[in-house]
C-alpha positions in Angstrom: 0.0 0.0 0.0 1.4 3.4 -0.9 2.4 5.4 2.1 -0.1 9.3 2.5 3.2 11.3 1.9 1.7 13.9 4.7 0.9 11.1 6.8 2.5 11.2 10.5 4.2 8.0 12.0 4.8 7.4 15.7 8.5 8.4 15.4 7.2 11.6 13.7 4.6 12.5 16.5 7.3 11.4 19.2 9.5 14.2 17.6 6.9 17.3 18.2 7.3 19.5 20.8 3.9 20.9 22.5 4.9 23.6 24.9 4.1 22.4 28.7 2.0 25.5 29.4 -0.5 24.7 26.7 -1.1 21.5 28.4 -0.7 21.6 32.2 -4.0 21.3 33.7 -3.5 24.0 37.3 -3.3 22.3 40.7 -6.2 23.4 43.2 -4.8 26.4 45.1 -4.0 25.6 48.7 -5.0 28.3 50.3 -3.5 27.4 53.8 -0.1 25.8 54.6 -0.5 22.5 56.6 -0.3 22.2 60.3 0.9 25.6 60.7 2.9 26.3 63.7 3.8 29.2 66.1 7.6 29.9 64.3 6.3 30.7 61.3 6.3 34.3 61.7 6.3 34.4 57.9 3.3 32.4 57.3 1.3 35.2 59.7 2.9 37.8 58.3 2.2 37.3 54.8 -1.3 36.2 56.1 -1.9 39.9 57.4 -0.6 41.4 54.3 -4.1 40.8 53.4 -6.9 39.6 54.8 -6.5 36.4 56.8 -9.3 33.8 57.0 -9.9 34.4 60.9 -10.2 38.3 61.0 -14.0 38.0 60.0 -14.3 41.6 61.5 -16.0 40.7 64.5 -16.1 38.3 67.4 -16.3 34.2 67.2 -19.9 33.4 67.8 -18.5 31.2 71.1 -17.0 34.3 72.7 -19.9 36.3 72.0 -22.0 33.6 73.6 -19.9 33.5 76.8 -19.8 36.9 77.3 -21.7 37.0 80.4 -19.5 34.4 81.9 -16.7 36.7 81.4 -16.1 39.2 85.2 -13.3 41.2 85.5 -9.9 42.0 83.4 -9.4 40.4 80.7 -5.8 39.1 78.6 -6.7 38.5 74.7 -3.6 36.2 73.9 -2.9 36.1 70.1 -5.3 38.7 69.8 -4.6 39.3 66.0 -6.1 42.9 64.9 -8.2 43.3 68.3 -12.0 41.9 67.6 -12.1 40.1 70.6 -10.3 43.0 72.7 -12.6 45.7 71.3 -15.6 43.5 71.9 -15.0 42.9 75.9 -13.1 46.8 76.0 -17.0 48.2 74.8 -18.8 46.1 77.2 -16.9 47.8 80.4 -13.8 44.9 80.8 -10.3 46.5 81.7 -8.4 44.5 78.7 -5.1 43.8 77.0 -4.3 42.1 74.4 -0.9 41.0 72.2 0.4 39.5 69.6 3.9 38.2 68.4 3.6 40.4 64.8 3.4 44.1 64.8 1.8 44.3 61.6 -2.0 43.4 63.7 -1.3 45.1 66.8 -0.7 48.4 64.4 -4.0 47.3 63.0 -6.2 46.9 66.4 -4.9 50.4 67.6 -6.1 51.9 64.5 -9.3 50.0 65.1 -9.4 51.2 68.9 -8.8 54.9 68.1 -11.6 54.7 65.7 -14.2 53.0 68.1 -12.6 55.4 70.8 -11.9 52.7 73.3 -9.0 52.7 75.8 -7.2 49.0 75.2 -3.8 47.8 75.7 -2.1 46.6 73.1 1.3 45.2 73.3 3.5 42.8 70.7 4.5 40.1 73.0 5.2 36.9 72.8 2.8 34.0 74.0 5.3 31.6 75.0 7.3 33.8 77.6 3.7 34.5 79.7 5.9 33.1 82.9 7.6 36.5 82.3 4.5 38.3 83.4 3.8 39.8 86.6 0.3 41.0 85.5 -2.5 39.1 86.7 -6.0 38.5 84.9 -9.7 37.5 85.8 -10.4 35.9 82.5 -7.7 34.8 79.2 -9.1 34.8 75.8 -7.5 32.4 73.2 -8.6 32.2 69.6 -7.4 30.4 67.8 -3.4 30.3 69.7 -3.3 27.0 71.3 -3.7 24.9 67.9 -0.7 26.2 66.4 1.9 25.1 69.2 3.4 21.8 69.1 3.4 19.4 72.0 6.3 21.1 73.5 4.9 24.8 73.2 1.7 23.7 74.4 3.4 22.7 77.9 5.0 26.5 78.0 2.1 28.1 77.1 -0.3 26.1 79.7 2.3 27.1 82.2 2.2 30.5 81.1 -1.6 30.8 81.6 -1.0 30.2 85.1 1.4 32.5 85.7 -0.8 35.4 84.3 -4.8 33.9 85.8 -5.0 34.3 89.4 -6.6 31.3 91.3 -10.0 31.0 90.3 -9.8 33.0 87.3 -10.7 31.8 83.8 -9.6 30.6 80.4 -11.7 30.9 77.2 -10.2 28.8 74.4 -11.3 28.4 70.8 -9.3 25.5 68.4 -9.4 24.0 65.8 -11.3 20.3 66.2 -9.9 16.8 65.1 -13.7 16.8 63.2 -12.5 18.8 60.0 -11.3 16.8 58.1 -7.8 17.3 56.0 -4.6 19.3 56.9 -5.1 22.7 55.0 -4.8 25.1 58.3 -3.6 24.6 61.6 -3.2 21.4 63.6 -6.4 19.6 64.9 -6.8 19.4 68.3 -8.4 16.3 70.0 -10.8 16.3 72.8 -8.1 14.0 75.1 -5.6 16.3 74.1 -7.8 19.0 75.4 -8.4 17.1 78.5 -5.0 16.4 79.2 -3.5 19.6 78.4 -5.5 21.2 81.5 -5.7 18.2 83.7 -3.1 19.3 86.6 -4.1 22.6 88.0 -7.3 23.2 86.3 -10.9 22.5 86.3 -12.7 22.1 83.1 -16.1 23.7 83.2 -17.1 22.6 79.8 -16.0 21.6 76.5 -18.0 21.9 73.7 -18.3 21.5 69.7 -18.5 24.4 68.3 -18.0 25.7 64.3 -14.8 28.5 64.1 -16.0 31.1 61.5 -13.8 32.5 58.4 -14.4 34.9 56.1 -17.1 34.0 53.5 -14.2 34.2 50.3 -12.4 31.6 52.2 -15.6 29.5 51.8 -16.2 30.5 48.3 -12.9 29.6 46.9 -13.2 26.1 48.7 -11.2 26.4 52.0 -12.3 23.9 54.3 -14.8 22.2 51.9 -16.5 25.1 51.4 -17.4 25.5 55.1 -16.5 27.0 58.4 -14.2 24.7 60.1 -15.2 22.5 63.4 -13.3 23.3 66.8 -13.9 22.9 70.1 -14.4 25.7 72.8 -13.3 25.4 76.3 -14.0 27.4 79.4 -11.6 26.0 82.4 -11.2 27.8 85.4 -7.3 27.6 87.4 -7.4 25.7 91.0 -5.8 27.2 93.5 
């Protein structure tokens, strides 16, 4: 049989050169790093170059529902751009609140001045709390425990006691071992809840609760499309 003279053979199509761009097919953007952990300043950094998922403008629905549980002064730790600070400054709490970055704390002064509220703000850094010789009613923390490791979580539990006096409470939003995946911060376990407040503390209650982020996050498919699951813990410091 006489050969097509423009036919192509398989040693003709193996020659031809298609430029890789005109074929990739994208990757789905991960819009978190994995088990994200307190050293990466860079991570939170960049994060508040923008908007990060968790500044959602406005309290966590748990804190908001505690509120009335909340007497006294109050210590946001991690407080990010102040939401949580501003929200217990305007309902008559003496408050402070820090964060390891600048770039927030710059932002929740800003945010202060314009709600004119009197708050503290001060860049500090969580895991040196046994530094303090400030002492609190009541310690805020959303979203701050689940990025420690193991280690860090035993400073920073022993930090909280330095700064709560006896009797005085800890309010503690995480991340739960129910969301499924690793985009984000580490999950955190009920048992590893438990145990990280066993000595020295009395766990008032531990609940399931849903963390909130900001409805893009959603949109573009963070977190299946959903707010993430977490647990929230109110635990009050023996004497």
């Amino acid at each position: 049989m006489r050969r097509n003279q423009f036919a192509l053979t398989r040693k003709d199509l193996g020659c031809i050169r298609v430029p890789i761009r005109e074929i990739e097919i994208p990757a789905k953007r991960n819009l978190f790093p994995n088990n994200v952990l307190t050293h990466d300043r860079e991570h939170f950094r960049s994060s508040y170059a923008g908007s990060p998922p968790w500044d959602i403008g406005k309290p966590q629905p748990a804190f908001e529902a505690a509120a009335d549980q909340v007497v006294g002064s109050v210590l946001d730790a991690g407080c990010g751009t102040g939401e949580h600070t501003l929200f217990f400054a305007a309902r008559g709490h003496a408050v402070t609140g820090f964060d390891f970055l600048e770039e927030p704390i710059a932002a929740a002064r800003r945010k202060a001045a314009a709600r004119s509220l009197i708050v503290k703000f001060l860049v500090e850094d969580a895991l040196k709390l046994h530094e303090w010789t400030e002492r609190f009613d009541n310690v805020l923390d959303s979203g701050l425990f689940h990025v420690f490791s193991d280690v860090d979580r035993i400073r920073y539990v022993r930090g909280l006691v330095t700064v709560l006096d006896p009797g005085a409470r800890l309010f503690l939003l995480c991340f739960s071992d129910a969301t499924p995946g690793t985009e984000g911060p580490r999950r955190v376990s009920q048992s590893e809840l438990r145990h990280a407040f066993a000595d020295g503390w009395e766990i008032e209650s531990l609940e399931p609760v849903r963390l909130e982020i900001r409805p893009e996050y959603r949109q573009q498919g963070a977190f299946s499309g959903e707010d993430p699951r977490g647990w929230f813990l109110i635990a009050r410091r023996l004497a």
